[in-house]
C-alpha positions in Angstrom: -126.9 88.8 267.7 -127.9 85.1 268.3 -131.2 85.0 266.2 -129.0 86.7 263.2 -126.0 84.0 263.5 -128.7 81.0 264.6 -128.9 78.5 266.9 -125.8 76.8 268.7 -124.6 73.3 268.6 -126.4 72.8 265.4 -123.4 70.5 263.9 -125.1 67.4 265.6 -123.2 64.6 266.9 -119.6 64.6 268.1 -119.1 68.5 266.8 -122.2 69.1 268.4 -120.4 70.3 271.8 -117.4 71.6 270.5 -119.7 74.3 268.8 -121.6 73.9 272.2 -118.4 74.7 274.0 -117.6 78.1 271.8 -121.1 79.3 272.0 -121.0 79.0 276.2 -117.3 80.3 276.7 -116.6 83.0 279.5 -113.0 84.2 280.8 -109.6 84.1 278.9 -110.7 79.8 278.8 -113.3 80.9 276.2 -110.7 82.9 274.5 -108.7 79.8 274.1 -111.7 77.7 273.5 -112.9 80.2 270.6 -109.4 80.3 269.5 -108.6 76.1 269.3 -112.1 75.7 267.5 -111.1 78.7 265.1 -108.1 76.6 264.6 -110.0 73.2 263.6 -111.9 75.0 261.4 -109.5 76.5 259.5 -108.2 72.6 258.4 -110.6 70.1 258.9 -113.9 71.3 260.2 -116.7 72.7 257.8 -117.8 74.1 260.5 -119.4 78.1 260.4 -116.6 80.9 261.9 -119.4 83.2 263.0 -120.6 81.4 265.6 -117.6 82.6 268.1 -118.9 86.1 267.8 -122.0 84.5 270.2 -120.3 84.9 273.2 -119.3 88.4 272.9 -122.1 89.8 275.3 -121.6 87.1 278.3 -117.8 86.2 277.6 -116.8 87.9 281.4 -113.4 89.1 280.3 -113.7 92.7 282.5 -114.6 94.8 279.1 -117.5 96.3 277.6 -119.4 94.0 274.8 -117.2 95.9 272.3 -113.5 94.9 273.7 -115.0 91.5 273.8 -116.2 91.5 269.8 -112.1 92.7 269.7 -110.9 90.2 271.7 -112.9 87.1 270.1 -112.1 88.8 266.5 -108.3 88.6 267.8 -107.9 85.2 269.3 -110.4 83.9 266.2 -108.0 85.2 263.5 -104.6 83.7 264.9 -106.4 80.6 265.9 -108.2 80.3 262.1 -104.1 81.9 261.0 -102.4 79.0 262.8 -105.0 76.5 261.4 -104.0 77.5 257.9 -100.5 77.8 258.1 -101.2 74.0 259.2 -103.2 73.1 256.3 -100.6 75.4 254.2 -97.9 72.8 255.2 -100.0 69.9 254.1 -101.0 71.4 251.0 -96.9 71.7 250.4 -96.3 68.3 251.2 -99.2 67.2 249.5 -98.0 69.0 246.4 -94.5 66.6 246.7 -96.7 64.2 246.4 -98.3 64.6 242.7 -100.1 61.1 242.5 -102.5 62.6 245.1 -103.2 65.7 243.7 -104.0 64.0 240.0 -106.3 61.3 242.3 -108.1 64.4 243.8 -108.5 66.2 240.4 -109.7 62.9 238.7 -112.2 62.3 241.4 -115.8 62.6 240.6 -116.5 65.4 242.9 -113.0 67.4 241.3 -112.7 69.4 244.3 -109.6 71.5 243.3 -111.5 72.8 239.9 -114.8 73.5 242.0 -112.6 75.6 244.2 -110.4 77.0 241.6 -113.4 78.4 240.0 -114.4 80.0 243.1 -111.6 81.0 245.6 -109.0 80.5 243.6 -109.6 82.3 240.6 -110.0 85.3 243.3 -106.7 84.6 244.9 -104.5 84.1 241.6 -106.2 87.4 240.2 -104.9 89.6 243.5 -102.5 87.4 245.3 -103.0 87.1 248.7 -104.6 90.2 248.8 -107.5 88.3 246.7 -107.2 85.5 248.9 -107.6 87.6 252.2 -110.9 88.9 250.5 -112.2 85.9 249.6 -112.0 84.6 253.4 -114.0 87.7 254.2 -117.3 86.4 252.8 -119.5 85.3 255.9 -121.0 81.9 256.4 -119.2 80.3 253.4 -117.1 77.4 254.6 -113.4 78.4 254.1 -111.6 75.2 254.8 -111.7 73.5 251.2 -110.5 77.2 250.0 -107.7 77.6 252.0 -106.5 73.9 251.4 -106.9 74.8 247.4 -104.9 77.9 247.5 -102.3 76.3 249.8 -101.3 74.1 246.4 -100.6 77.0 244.4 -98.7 79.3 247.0 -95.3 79.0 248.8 -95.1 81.8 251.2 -95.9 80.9 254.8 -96.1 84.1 256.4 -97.5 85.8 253.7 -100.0 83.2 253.6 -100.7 83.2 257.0 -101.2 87.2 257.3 -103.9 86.5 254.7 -105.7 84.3 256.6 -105.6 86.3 259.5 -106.7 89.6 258.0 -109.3 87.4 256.2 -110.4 85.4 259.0 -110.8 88.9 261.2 -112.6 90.9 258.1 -115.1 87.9 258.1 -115.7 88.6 261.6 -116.4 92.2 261.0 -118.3 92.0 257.4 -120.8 89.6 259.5 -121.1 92.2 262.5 -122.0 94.5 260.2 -125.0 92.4 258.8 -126.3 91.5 261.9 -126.2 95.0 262.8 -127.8 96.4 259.5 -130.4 93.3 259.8 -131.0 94.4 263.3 -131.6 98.0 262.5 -134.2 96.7 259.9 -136.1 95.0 262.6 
């Protein structure tokens, strides 16, 4: 499972031991641990998701390697939910504020159309539904996403189930590489 999802604390620098820190966790601590970084992720860090599925094997919660894959997939998905519903009330406040958003689609890098064209095409074609299933694609920072589609949304919990049933199928979808690329080996 490590070889397929790489190395840990490959961020560098200051993120360097947070991703440190998920890769290492043990006990319901790591749970939290996995869950807090799941949250940072989900609104601020470009940071890979996949990497808290590392600790599934050594995590030392009482359960076999497969309730602790359920349990990391669990505490990932509220943690990446909650970090969403954040960055989902920052995308409606920053929507309040329409100088920033014409700043942001004027600027050279034009973020929104970038992810509009990606994500967001998805998400307005099926909803949240869409949006769930674009969260699902592994190793594919999520964070610019989630803030794109939180401009053009209003529904909180709807929203945040998304994310969550997103952030979980991710989870699974990459479980079932690395088993598939295992069983190639």
């Amino acid at each position: 499972m490590v070889a397929f999802l790489g190395e840990c604390g490959t961020a560098g620098g200051a993120l360097g031991p947070l991703e440190e820190a998920v890769c290492t966790a043990t006990g319901p601590t790591g749970l939290g641990i996995i869950a807090v970084y799941s949250f940072l992720i989900a609104f601020i860090l470009p940071l890979p998701s996949e990497v808290v599925l590392v600790p599934a094997e050594t995590l030392r919660l009482g359960l076999s390697t497969t309730g602790n894959l359920a349990a990391i997939i669990l505490a990932s998905a509220f943690g990446k939910a909650l970090g969403s519903l954040f960055a989902f009330h920052i995308g409606q406040e920053a929507k309040e504020y329409g100088p920033l958003v014409q700043r942001i689609k004027d600027s050279r890098f034009d973020l929104i159309e970038w992810s509009e064209r990606n994500t967001i095409k998805i998400a307005k074609e099926y909803g949240y539904v869409g949006l769930a299933l674009a969260l699902c694609v592994p190793f594919f920072p999520d964070t610019l996403s989630i803030y794109a589609f939180t401009v053009l949304e209003e529904d909180y919990l709807r929203f945040g189930a998304a994310t969550f049933v997103g952030s979980a199928g991710r989870l699974l979808v990459t479980l079932g590489l690395a088993g598939g690329t295992l069983a190639l080996l």
